[in-house]
C-alpha atoms as one frame of an Amber mdcrd trajectory, in Angstrom:
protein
   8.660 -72.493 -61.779  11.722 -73.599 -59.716  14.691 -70.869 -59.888  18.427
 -71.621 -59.766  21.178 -69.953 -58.258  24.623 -70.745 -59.488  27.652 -69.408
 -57.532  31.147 -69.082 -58.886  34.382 -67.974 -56.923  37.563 -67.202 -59.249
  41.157 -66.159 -58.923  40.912 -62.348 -58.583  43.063 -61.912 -61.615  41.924
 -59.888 -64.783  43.171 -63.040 -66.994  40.591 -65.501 -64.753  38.072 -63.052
 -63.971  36.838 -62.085 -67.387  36.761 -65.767 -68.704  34.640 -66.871 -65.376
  32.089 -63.433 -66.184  31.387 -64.260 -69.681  30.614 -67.655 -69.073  28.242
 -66.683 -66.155  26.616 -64.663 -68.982  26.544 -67.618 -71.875  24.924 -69.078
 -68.681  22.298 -67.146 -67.689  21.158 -66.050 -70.789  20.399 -69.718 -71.874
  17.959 -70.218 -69.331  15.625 -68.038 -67.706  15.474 -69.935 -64.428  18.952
 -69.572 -63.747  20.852 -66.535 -62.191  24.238 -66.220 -60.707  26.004 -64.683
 -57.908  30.439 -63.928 -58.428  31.986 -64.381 -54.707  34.904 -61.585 -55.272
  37.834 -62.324 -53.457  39.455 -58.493 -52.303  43.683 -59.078 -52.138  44.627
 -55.636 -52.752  43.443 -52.616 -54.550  44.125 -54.014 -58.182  42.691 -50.666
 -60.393  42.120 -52.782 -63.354  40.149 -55.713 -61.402  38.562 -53.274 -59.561
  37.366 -51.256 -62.722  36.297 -54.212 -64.380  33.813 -55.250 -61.652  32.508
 -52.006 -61.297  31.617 -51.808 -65.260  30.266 -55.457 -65.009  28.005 -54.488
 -62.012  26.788 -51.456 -63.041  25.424 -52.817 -66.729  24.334 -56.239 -65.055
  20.764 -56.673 -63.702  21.472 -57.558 -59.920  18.725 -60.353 -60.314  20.792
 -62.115 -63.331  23.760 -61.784 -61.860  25.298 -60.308 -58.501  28.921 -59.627
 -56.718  29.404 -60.223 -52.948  32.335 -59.057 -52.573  33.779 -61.233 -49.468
  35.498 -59.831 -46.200  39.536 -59.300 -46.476  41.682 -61.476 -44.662  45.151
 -61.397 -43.275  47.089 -62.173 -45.980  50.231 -64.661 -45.969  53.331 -63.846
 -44.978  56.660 -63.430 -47.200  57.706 -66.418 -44.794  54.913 -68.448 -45.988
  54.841 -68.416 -49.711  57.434 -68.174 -52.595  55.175 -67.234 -55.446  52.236
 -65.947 -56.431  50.341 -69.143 -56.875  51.432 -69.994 -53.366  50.631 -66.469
 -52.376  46.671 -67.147 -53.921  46.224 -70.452 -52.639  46.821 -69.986 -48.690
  44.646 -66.948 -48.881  42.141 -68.727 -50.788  42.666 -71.224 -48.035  42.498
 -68.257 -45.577  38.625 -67.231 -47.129  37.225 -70.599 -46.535  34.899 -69.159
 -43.671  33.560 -66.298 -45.796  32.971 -68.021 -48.339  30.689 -70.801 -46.198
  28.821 -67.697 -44.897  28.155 -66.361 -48.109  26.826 -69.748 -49.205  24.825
 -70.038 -46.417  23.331 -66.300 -46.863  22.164 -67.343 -50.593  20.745 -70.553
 -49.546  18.643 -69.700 -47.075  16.949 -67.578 -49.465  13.509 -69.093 -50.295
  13.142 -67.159 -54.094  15.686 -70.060 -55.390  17.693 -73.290 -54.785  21.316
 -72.901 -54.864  22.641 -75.651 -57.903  26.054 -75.602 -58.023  29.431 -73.853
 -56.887  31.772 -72.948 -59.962  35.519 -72.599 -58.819  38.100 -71.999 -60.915
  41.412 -73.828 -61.394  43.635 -72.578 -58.502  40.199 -72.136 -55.706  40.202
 -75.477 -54.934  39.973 -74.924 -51.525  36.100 -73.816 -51.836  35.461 -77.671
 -53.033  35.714 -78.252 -49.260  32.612 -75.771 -48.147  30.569 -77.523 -51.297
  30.987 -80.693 -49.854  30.699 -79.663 -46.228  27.131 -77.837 -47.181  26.086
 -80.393 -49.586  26.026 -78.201 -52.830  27.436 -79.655 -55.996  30.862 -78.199
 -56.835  32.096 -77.873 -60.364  35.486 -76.710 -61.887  35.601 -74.210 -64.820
  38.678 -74.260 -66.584  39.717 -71.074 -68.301  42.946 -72.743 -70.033  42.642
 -75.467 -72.776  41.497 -79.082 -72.573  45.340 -80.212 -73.676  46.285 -78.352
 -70.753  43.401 -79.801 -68.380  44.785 -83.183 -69.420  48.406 -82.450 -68.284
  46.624 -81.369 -64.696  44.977 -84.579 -64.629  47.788 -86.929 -65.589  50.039
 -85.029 -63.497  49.554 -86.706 -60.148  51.518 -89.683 -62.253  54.029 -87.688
 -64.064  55.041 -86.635 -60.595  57.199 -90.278 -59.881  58.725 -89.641 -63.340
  60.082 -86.215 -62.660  61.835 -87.108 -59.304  63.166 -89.989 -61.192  64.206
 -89.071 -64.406  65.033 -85.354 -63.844  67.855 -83.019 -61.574  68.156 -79.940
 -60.713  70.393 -77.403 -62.654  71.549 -74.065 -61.953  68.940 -72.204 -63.083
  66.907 -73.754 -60.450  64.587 -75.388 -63.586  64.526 -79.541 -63.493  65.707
 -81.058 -66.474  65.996 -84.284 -67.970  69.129 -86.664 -67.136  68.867 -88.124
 -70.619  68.701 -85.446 -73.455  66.039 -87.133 -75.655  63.494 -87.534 -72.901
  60.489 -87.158 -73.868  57.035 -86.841 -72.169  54.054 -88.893 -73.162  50.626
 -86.923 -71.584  47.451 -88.262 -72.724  45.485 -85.185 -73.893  48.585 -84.623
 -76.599  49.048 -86.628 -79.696  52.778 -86.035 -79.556  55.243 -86.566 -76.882
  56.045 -83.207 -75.264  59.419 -82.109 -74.825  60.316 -81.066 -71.343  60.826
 -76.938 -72.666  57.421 -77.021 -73.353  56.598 -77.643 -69.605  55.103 -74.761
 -67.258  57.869 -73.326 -65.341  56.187 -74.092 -62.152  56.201 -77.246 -62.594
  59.824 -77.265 -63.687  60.670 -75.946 -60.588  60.000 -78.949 -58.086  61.194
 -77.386 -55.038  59.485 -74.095 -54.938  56.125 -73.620 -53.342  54.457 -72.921
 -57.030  54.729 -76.877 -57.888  53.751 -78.247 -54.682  50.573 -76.047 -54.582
  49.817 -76.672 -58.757  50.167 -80.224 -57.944  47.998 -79.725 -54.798  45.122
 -78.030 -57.010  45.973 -80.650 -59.917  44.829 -83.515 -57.677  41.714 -82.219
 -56.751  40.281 -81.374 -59.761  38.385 -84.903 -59.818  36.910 -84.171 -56.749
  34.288 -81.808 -58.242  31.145 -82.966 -60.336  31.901 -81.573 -63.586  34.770
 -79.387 -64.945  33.494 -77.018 -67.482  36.039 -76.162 -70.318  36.726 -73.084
 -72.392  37.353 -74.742 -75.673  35.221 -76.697 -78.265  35.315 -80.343 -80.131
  36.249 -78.581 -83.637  39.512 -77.118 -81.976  40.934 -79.855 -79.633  39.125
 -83.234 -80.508  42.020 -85.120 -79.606  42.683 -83.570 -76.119  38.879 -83.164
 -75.430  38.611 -86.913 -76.570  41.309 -87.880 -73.828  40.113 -85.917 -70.835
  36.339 -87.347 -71.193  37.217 -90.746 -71.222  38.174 -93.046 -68.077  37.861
 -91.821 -64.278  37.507 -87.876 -64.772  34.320 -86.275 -64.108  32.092 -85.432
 -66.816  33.650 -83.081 -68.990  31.595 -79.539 -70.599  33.774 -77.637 -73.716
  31.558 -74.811 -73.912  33.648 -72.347 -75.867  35.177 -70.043 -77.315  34.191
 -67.925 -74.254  35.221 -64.698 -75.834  34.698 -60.856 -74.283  34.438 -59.204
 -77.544  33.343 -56.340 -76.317  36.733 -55.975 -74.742  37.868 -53.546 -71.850
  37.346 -50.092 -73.890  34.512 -49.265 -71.867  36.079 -49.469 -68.836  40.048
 -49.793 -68.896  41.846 -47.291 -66.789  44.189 -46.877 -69.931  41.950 -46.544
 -72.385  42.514 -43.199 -73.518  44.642 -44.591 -76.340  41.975 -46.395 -77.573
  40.865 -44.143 -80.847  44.145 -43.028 -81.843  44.852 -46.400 -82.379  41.974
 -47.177 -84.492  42.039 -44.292 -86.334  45.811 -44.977 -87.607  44.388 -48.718
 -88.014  41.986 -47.318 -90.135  44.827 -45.435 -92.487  46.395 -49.243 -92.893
  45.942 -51.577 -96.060  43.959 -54.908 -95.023  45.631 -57.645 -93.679  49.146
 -55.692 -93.531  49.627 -55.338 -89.752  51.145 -57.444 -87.028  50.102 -57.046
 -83.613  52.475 -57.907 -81.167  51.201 -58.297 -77.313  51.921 -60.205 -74.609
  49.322 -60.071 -71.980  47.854 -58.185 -69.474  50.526 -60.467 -67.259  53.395
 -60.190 -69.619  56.281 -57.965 -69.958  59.766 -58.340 -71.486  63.281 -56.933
 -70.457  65.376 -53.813 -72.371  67.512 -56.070 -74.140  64.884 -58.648 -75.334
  63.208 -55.517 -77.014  65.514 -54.154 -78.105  66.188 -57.327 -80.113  62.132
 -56.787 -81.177  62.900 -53.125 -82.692  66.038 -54.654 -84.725  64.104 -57.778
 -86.106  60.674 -55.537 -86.914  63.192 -52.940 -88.663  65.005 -55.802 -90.444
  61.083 -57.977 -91.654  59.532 -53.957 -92.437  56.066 -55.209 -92.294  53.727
 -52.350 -90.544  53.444 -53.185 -86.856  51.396 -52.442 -83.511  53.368 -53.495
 -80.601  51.971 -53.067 -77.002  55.457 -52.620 -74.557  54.540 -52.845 -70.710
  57.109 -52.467 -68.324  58.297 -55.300 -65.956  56.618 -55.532 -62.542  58.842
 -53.490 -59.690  57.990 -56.202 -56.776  56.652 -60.092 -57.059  53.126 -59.812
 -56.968  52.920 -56.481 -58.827  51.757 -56.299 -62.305  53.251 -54.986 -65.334
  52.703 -50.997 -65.849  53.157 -48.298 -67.967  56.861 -46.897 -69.463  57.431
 -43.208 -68.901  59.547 -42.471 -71.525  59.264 -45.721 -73.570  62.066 -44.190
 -76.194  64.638 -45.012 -73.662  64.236 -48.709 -73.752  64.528 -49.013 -77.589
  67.531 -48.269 -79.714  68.173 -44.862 -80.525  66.195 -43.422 -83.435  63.994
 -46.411 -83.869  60.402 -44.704 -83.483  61.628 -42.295 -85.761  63.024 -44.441
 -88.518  59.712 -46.775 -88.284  56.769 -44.195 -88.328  55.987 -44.687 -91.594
  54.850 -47.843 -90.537  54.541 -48.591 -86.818  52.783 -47.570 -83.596  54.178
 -48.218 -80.137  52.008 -47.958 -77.393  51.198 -48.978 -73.666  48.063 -51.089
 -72.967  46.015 -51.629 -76.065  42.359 -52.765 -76.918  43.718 -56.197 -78.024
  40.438 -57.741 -79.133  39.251 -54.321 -81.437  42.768 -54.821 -83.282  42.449
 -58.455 -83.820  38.850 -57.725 -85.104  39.889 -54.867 -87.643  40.681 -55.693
 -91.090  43.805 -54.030 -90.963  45.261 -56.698 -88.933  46.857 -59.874 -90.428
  48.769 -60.954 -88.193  49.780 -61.642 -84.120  52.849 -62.325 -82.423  51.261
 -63.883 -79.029  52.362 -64.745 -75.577  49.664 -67.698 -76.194  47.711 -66.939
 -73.542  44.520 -69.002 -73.742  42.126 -65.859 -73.838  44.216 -64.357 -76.457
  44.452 -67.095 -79.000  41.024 -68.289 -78.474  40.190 -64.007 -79.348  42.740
 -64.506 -82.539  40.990 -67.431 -83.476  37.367 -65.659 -83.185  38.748 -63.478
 -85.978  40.678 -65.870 -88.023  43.956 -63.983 -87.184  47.356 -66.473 -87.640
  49.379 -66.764 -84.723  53.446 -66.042 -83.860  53.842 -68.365 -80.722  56.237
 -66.669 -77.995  54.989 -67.836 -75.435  56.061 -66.512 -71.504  54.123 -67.884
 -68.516  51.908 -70.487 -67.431  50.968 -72.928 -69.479  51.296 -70.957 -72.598
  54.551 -72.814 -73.825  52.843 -76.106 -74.039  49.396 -73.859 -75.532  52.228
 -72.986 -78.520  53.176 -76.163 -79.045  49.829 -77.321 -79.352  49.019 -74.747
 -81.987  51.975 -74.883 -83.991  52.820 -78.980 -83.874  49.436 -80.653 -83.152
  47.116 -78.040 -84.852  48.948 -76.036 -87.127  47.246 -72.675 -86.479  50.739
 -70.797 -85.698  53.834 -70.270 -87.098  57.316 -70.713 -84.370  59.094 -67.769
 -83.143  59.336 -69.636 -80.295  57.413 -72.593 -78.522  59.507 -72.821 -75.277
  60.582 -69.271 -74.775  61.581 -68.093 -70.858  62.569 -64.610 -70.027  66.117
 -64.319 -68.685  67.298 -68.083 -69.853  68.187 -66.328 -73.520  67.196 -64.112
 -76.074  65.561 -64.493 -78.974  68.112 -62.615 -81.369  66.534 -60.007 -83.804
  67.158 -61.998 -87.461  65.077 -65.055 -85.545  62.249 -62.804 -84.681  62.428
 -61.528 -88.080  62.093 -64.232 -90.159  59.093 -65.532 -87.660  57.477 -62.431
 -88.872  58.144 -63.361 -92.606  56.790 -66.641 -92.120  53.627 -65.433 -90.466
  52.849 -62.550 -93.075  54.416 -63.464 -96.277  53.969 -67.162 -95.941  52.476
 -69.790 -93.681  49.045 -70.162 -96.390  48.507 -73.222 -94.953  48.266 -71.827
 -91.133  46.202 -68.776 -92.270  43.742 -71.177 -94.304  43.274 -73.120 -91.164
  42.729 -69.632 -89.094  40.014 -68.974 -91.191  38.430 -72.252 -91.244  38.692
 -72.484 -87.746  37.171 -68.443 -87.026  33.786 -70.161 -89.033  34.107 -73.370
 -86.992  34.551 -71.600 -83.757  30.980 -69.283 -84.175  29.187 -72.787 -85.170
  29.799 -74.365 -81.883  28.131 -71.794 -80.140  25.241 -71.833 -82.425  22.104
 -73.481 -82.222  22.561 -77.203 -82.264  26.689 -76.665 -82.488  28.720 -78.324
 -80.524  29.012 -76.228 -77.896  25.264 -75.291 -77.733  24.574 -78.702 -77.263
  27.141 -78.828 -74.515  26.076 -76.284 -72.294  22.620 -77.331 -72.840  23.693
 -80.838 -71.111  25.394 -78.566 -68.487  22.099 -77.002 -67.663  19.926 -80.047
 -67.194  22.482 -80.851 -64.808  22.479 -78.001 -63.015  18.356 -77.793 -62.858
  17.591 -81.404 -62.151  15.719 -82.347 -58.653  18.032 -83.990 -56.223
């Protein structure tokens, strides 16, 4: 019996990492020939990355799957980059080398034939050593397939944003007439400019030039393997699988449900909040989180304490403090009392719990919780959905603005707080944010019926013979067939 090695090389982020690991799991578990090795790229010393690999390795058989972690390299210059995603990309484009070694180290191994390289969405820059050594390359795409569509199509949206947008103060393009409207094929409604990722609103910083870069390059590779299913986004999966894109693979939801409470350096919290979930009637709770990426300002929540006083539904709300330089993450508030108004943890703990990082995926699976106010990150709702939880869009970063106004206009699995929210433009005042939270837990039936139809819907397509199944199954045959 012929044995396959699969290789996959993601962005060393906690939001891509975990995605790209469960999927090597849903992989190897579905056929015994095939085992996988994670290329981990080493930027800095990251405690949470760094703690999740360590967990993963040490309760992973090495012969299933296996880490090479690959050789630092200088990294780029503050002259070089203006963002993160530039930051990523020319040190991606740095590990080139090191990652053609590694390649070359598995395939000269005799005990199995190397199938495929897996990159993720911003490691383009590996498709290069796949086609140099002649192994198939493939993209997996941790975001949704509405969102893979706007990559796709935006190579042409391009002309239309030099054309039909300027600059404004804020440095964000916008458009010259007000009632512009987009038209991207994986959406069933135009999109309104808001909704666009901020990098790409920003069309003279670094960010755009190297999303667009990555964008174009996506068709390159032999497959792109999505994290979504049919049942979910028929539309957008629809669009991006017709016409000149490589064959498309929605093999979700890709979900860790295990979540990071084995190995989280902040997990200390993690039984004092389930024990005071326990205390809590069902479905009474709103959990309010933004990300391991996401962080608001002092006066944005302190707008949050008035509007939670002002709804008085019980409440778990995760605060992280902003990052202190711009490739730090979020951390931890000392003395988180001094960033809310006074008295407010007193006058709400009846009823609330404020804490640092939390074991998001344990709340949304306990029956106490009935309902989440989301940054609408795509791990996050496709977790929410798992559990048939109904969604608050505020979205922050990313692509998670357009992600809300999928949900909330195309699917109708959320209720608005916002759909085209960005920190530091304005605030969302505290009576907005408090009748969001009034229409997400004493109304929106309609959106909770379609969370819970869509929690079933979402287990059947990984299922035998679901749509999903049958996906990855195609996947496979792909991956194991004699060139």
């Amino acid at each position: 019996m012929t044995n396959y090695k699969v290789v996959f090389i993601s962005t060393p982020a906690i939001g891509n990492l975990v995605p790209t690991v469960e999927f090597v799991r849903h992989l190897t578990s579905r056929d015994p020939r095939l085992s996988a090795t994670i290329l981990i790229l080493t930027i800095d010393e990251r405690t949470v990355v760094n703690a999740y690999i360590q967990s993963i390795a040490a309760s992973t058989p090495p012969a299933v799957t296996n880490f090479i972690h690959l050789p630092a390299s200088d990294p780029p210059t503050p002259d070089q980059y203006q963002s993160s995603l530039g930051y990523i990309s020319l040190y991606i484009e740095k590990q080139k080398s090191n990652i053609k070694n590694a390649l070359l180290d598995l395939m000269s191994t005799k005990s199995f034939r190397v199938s495929g390289l897996f990159v993720d969405m911003f490691c383009t820059a590996a498709i290069d050593v796949a086609e140099e050594l002649g192994v198939p390359c493939y993209l997996f795409f941790a975001s949704p397939a509405s969102f893979l569509g706007f990559a796709l199509h935006l190579p042409a949206l391009d002309d239309k944003l030099a054309t039909e947008f300027v600059d404004s103060p804020t440095g964000l393009i916008r458009p010259k007439d007000s009632a512009t409207e987009l038209i991207v094929p994986s959406f069933a409604n135009p999109l309104p400019p808001p909704v666009l990722p901020t990098i790409v609103l920003k069309r003279k910083r670094d960010g755009y030039f190297w999303y667009l870069h990555h964008a174009r390059r996506y068709r390159e590779t032999k497959g792109i393997v999505v994290n979504t299913f049919l049942e979910l986004e028929p539309f957008a999966i629809k669009s991006v699988s017709e016409g000149v894109f490589p064959p498309v693979y929605p093999v979700g939801p890709i979900v860790d449900l295990a979540g990071p409470v084995q190995w989280h350096p902040n997990r200390g919290q993690h039984e004092s909040i389930m024990r005071w979930l326990d205390d809590q009637p069902p479905s009474s709770v709103v959990l309010l989180c933004f990300g391991s990426m996401g962080s608001l300002g002092g006066p944005q929540l302190r707008e949050i304490a008035h509007g939670l006083e002002r709804a008085g539904h019980r409440f778990l709300w995760s605060i992280r403090e902003p990052p202190k330089a711009k490739l730090d993450l979020p951390g931890e508030y000392n003395v988180v009392e001094e960033v809310l108004p006074a008295g407010f943890l007193d006058r709400t703990a009846g009823i609330g719990l404020v804490c640092g990082w939390i074991p998001q995926v344990s709340i949304l699976a306990h029956q106490a919780t009935g309902g989440f106010v989301s940054h609408c990150g795509w791990n996050s709702v496709l977790e929410s959905l798992w559990y048939g939880v109904p969604i608050a869009t505020w979205p922050l970063y990313a692509e998670q603005q357009m992600n809300a106004f999928q949900l909330v206009k195309e699917l109708g699995l959320a209720v608005e707080i916002r759909v085209d929210y960005r920190e530091g433009s304005d605030l969302v005042l505290a009576e907005e944010f408090a009748n969001g939270l009034r229409r997400l837990m004493d109304g929106g039936d309609e959106v909770k019926r379609k969370a819970k139809e869509m929690k079933h819907k979402s287990r059947k397509a990984l299922m035998d013979d679901g749509s999903s199944y049958r996906s990855l199954g195609s996947l496979i045959q792909e991956l194991v067939a004699e060139i």
